[in-house]
RODRENMAR-311373 format. One record per residue (C-alpha): residue in three letters; x negated, y negated, z negated; residue number from 1. Coordinates in Angstrom, 3 decimals, always signed. Example, Ala and Ser with C-alpha at 12.3 -4.5 7.8 and 13.67 -1.06 7.14 Angstrom:
% residues 2
ALA | -12.300 | +4.500 | -7.800 | 1 .
SER | -13.670 | +1.060 | -7.140 | 2 .
***
This chain:
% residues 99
UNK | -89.810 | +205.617 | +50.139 | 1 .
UNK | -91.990 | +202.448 | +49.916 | 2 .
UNK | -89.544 | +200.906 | +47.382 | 3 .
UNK | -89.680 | +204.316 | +45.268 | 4 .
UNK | -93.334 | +204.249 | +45.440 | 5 .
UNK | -93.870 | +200.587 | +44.414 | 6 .
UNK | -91.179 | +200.679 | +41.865 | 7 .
UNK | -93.352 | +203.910 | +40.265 | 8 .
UNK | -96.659 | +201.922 | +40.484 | 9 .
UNK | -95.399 | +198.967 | +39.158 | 10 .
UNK | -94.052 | +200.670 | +35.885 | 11 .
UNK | -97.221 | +202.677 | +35.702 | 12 .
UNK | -99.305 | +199.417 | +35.407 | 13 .
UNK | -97.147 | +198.053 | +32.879 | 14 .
UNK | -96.808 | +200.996 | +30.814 | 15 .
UNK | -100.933 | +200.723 | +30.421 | 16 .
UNK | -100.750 | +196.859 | +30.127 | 17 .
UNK | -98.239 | +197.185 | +26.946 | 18 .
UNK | -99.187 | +200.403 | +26.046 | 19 .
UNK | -103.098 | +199.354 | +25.342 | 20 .
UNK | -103.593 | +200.140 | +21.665 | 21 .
UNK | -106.427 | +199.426 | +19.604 | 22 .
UNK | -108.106 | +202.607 | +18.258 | 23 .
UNK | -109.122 | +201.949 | +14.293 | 24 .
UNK | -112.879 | +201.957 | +15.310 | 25 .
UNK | -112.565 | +200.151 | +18.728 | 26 .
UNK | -114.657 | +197.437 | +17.020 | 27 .
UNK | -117.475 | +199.596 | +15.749 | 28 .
UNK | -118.378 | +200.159 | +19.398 | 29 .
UNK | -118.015 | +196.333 | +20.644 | 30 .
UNK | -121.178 | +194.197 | +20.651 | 31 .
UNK | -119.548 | +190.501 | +20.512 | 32 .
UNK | -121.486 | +187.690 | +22.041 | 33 .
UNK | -121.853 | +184.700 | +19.687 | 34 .
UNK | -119.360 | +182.135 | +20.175 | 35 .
UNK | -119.605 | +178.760 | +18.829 | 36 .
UNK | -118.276 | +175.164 | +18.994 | 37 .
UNK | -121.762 | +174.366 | +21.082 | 38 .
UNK | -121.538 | +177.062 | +23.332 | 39 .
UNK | -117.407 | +176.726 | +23.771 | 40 .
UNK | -115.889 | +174.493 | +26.069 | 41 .
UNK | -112.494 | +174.730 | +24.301 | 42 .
UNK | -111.508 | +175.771 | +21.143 | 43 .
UNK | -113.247 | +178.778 | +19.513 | 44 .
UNK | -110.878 | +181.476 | +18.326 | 45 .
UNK | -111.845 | +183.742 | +15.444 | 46 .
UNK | -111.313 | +187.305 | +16.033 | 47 .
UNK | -109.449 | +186.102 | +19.049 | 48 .
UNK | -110.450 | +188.875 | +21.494 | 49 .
UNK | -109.083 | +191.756 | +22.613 | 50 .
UNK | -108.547 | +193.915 | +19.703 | 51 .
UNK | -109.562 | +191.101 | +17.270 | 52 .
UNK | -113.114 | +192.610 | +17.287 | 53 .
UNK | -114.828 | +189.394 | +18.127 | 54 .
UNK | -114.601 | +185.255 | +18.493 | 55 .
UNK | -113.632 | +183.925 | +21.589 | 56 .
UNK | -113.406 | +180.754 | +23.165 | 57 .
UNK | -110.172 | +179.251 | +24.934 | 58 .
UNK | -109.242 | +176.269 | +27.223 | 59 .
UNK | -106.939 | +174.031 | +26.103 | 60 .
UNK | -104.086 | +173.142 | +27.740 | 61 .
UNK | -102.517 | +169.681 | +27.830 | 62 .
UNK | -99.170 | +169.186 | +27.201 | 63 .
UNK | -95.954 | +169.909 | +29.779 | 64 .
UNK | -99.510 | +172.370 | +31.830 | 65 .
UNK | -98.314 | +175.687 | +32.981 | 66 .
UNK | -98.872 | +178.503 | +30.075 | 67 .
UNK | -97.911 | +181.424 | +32.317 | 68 .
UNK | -100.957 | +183.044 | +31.199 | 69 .
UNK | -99.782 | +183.080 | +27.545 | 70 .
UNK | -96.838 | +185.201 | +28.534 | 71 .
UNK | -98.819 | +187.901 | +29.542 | 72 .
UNK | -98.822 | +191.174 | +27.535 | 73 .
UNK | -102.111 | +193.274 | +26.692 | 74 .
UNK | -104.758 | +191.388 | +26.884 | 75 .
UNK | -106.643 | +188.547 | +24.598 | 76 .
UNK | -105.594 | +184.888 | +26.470 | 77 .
UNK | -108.190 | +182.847 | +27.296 | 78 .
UNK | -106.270 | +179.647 | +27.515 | 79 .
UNK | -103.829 | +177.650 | +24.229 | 80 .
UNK | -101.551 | +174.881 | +23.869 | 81 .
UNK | -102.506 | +172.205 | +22.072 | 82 .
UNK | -102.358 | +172.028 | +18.403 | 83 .
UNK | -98.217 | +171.105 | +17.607 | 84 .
UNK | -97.269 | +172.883 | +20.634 | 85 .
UNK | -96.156 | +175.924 | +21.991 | 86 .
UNK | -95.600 | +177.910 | +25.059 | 87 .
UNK | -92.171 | +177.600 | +26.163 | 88 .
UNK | -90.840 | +180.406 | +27.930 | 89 .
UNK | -87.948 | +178.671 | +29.626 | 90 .
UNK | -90.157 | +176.230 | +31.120 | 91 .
UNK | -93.431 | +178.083 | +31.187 | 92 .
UNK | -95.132 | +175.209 | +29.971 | 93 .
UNK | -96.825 | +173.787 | +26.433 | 94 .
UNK | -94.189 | +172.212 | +24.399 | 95 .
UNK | -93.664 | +170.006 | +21.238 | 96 .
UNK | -93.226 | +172.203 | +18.310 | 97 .
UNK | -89.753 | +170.687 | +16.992 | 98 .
UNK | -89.723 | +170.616 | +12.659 | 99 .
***
C-alpha cells in the first residue's frame, strides 16, 4: 500500500513538473526585477525565466562540475555550462562541445 501510494504521488508531481504550460498572457501579469551584468554574479540570460517573461541571471559552471540541475524539467535553471560546453547526460557533467 505504501509502494502504491508513493508510486501515485510521485507521478502526480511529475505530471505538474512537465505538464507546467505557459498561458499566452502569463507575462502580462509578471513584474520582472531588473537584471544586469552589475547586479549578476554569473551570466545574465535574456528572457531566461520561467516562461521567458523576464532576464535572469545564472551561475556558471566550470567544466567536468555536476549539471544535474540542467536535467531538470519545468522550471527556468539557474545554473549553465560554460560557453563551448554542454551538459552531458551520461556523465551529468559540463562537457566540450565536439565540432
Amino acid at each position: 500500500m505504501k509502494s502504491a501510494l508513493f508510486f501515485f504521488t510521485l507521478m502526480a508531481t511529475m505530471t505538474l513538473v512537465i505538464g507546467f504550460v505557459c498561458p499566452h498572457d502569463y507575462c502580462d501579469k509578471v513584474q520582472c526585477v531588473e537584471v544586469t551584468a552589475k547586479t549578476c554574479v554569473g551570466k545574465v540570460v535574456s528572457k531566461g525565466s520561467t516562461c521567458g517573461c523576464c532576464d535572469s541571471c545564472v551561475t556558471v559552471l566550470e567544466a567536468g562540475q555536476n549539471c544535474f540541475g540542467l536535467l531538470l524539467m519545468g522550471y527556468a535553471p539557474t545554473i549553465a555550462c560554460p560557453d563551448g560546453y554542454f551538459c552531458d547526460s551520461t556523465t551529468i557533467s559540463c562537457q566540450p562541445q565536439v565540432s
